[in-house]
N, C-alpha and C positions, 0 to 999 in steps of 0.2 A: 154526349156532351155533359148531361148532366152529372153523369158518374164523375166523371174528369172535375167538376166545379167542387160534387161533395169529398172528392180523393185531397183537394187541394185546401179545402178550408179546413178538414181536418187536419194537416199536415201545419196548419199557421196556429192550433188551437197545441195541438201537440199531444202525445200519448198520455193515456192514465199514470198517473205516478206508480211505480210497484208497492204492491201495499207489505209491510213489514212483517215480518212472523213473529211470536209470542216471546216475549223476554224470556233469557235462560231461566228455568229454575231448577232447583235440589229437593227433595221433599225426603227427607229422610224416614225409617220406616220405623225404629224404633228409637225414640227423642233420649232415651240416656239408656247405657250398657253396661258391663263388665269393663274392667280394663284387659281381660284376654280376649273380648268380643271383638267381634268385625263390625265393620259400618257398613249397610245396607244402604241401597240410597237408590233413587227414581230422578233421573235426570232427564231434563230436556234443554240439547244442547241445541236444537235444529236452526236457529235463528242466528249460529255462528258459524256458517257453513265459508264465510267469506274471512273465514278468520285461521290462525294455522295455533299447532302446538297445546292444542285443547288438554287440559290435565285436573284432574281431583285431588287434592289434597285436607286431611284430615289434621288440626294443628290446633292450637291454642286459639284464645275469641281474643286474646289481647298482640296476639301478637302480628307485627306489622304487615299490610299487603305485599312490600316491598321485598324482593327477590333478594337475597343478597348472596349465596351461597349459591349458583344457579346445580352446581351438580350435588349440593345435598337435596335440592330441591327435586331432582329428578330421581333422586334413588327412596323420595318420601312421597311420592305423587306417582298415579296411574293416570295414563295417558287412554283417551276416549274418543270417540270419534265424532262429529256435525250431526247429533242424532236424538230420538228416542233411547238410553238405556237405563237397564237394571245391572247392579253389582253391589258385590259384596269388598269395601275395601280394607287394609288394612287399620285397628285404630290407632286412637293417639292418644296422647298423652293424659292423666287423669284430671279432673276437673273442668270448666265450663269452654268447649272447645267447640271450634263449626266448619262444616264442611263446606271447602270454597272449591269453586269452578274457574280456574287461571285458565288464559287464551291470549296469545298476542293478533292483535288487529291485523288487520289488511292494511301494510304501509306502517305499520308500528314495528318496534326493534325490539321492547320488553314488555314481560307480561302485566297483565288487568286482572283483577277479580270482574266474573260477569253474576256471578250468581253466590249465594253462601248460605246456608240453615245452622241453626242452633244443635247443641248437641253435649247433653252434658255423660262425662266419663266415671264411674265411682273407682275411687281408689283400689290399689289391691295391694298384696302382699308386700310388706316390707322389707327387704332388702332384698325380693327375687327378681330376679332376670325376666324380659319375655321374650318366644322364639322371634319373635320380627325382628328385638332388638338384635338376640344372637345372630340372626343374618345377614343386618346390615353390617355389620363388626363385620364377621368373615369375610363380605365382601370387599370392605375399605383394606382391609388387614393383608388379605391372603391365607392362602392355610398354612404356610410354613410362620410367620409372626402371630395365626391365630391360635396356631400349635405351642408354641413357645410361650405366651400368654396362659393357655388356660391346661397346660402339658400338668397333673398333680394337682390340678388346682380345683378343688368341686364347687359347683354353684347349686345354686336355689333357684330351678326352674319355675315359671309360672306359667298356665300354658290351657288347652282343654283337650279332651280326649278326643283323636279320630277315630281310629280303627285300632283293628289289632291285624296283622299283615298278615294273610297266607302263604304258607312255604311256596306255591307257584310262583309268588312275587318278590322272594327274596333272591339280592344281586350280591353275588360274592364279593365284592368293594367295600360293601357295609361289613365286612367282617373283621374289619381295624376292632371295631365298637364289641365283640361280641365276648363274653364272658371265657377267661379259660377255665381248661375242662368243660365245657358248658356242651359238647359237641354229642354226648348221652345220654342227654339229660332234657327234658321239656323246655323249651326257650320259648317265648313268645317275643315277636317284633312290633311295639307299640308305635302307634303313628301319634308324634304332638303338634301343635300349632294355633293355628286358626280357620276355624269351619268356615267355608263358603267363598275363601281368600283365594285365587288359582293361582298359580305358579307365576314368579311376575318376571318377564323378560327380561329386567336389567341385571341378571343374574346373581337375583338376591333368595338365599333359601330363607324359605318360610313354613319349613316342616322340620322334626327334631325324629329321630328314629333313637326308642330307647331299647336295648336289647334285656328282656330280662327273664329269668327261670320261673316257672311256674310250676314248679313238680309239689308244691308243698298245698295244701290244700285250702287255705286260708290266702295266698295268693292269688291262688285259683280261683277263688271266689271275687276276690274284690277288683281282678281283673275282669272279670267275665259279668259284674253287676252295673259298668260305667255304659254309656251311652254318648252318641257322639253331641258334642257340645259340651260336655259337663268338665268340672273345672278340678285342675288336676295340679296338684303342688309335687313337683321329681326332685330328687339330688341324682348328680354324675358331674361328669369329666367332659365337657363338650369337646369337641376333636371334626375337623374338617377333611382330613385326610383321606377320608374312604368315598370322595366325593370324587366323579369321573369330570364333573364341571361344576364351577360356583353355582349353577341353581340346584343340583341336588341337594339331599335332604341333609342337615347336620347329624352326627352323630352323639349321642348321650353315653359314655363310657359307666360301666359302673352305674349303671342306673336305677334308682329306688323310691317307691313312695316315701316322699318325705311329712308325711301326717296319717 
């Protein structure tokens, strides 16, 4: 009986409220970068688990929270999941810029900032290109208008060094990009882009493959003295063509250290 009295007085007093988990935050790892640098970042999203459409985006500090493009928004933001994580994202634009945490509510229709850090960009190269930008272009584009665009036309990459690709991992597709005559002769397969960035599902490429001879000995060297991250100025021919799908890697035609 008495169990029944205290089942029932608890029941008129009512259960504990659910106690709340920790507000989102960003905690970014390193507070200003490169403008070919990635943004690193330490998130904790776990306190929006009731929330849908979670996404990171790296952007100006002045510019509005308000959505207004929602699919430029989508091809400039990495989607995360109600969690604990680490990631390396693509950056943004140069000068004082911060990474926000967008999420739309439970019962909401458009996105909220839940969280944001500071994050200052230094300027880089004047009038070059970077591969993200080159990627999203291909993707709005297509490769037959990306082709037609930049078909004779050389640019001023700006970029940092990955690798340099082993013959095991070269795909005959890429050979749009490849030097003629070059088929006798030492080629190496440069990988360009952004360290730490992984391939991003809305099939946007974010690597640059630049095809170039190293038989001369002074090439040779200042090929084989770069390390990954280090910042790397190319001239070439970008070209999409030799891509089996929008997220493979761009091609660099005609490609050259440009300094």
């Amino acid at each position: 009986m008495s169990c029944i009295l205290i089942a029932a007085a608890l029941s008129c007093v009512g259960a504990p409220a659910k106690a709340e988990g920790p507000a989102p935050t960003i905690r970014v790892a390193q507070p200003t970068v490169r403008l070919i640098d990635g943004v690193t970042v330490d998130v904790d999203a776990s306190a929006l688990l009731d929330s849908s459409n979670l996404r990171l985006a790296v952007m100006a500090a002045d510019a509005s929270d308000t959505i207004a493009d929602p699919k430029e928004f989508m091809r400039l933001s990495v989607s995360i999941h109600a969690a604990r994580v680490r990631l390396t994202l693509p950056g943004g634009p140069a000068g004082n810029d911060e990474v926000r945490l967008y999420h739309v509510p439970r019962f909401g229709t458009s996105f909220v900032v839940a969280a944001r850090a500071p994050l200052t960009v230094a300027a880089g190269v004047e009038e070059a290109v970077l591969v993200r930008d080159l990627g999203r272009e291909a993707a709005i584009l297509g490769p037959v208008k990306f082709e037609a665009k930049y078909r004779n036309n050389e640019v001023l990459l700006q970029a940092q060094f990955l690798r340099v690709r082993p013959e095991t991992e070269w795909d005959y597709r890429w050979f749009n990009g490849a030097i003629v005559g070059a088929a006798a002769r030492p080629v190496g397969i440069i990988s360009l882009g952004t360290r730490g960035v992984a391939s991003q599902s809305s099939g946007i490429a974010n690597e640059v493959l630049c095809f170039m001879t190293i038989e001369a000995e002074p090439q040779l060297q200042r090929v084989a003295a770069l390390n990954p991250g280090d910042a790397v100025l190319m001239r070439g021919e970008p070209t999409a063509w030799s891509a089996a799908s929008v997220s493979d890697p761009l091609i660099l035609r005609n490609c050259a250290f440009a300094n």
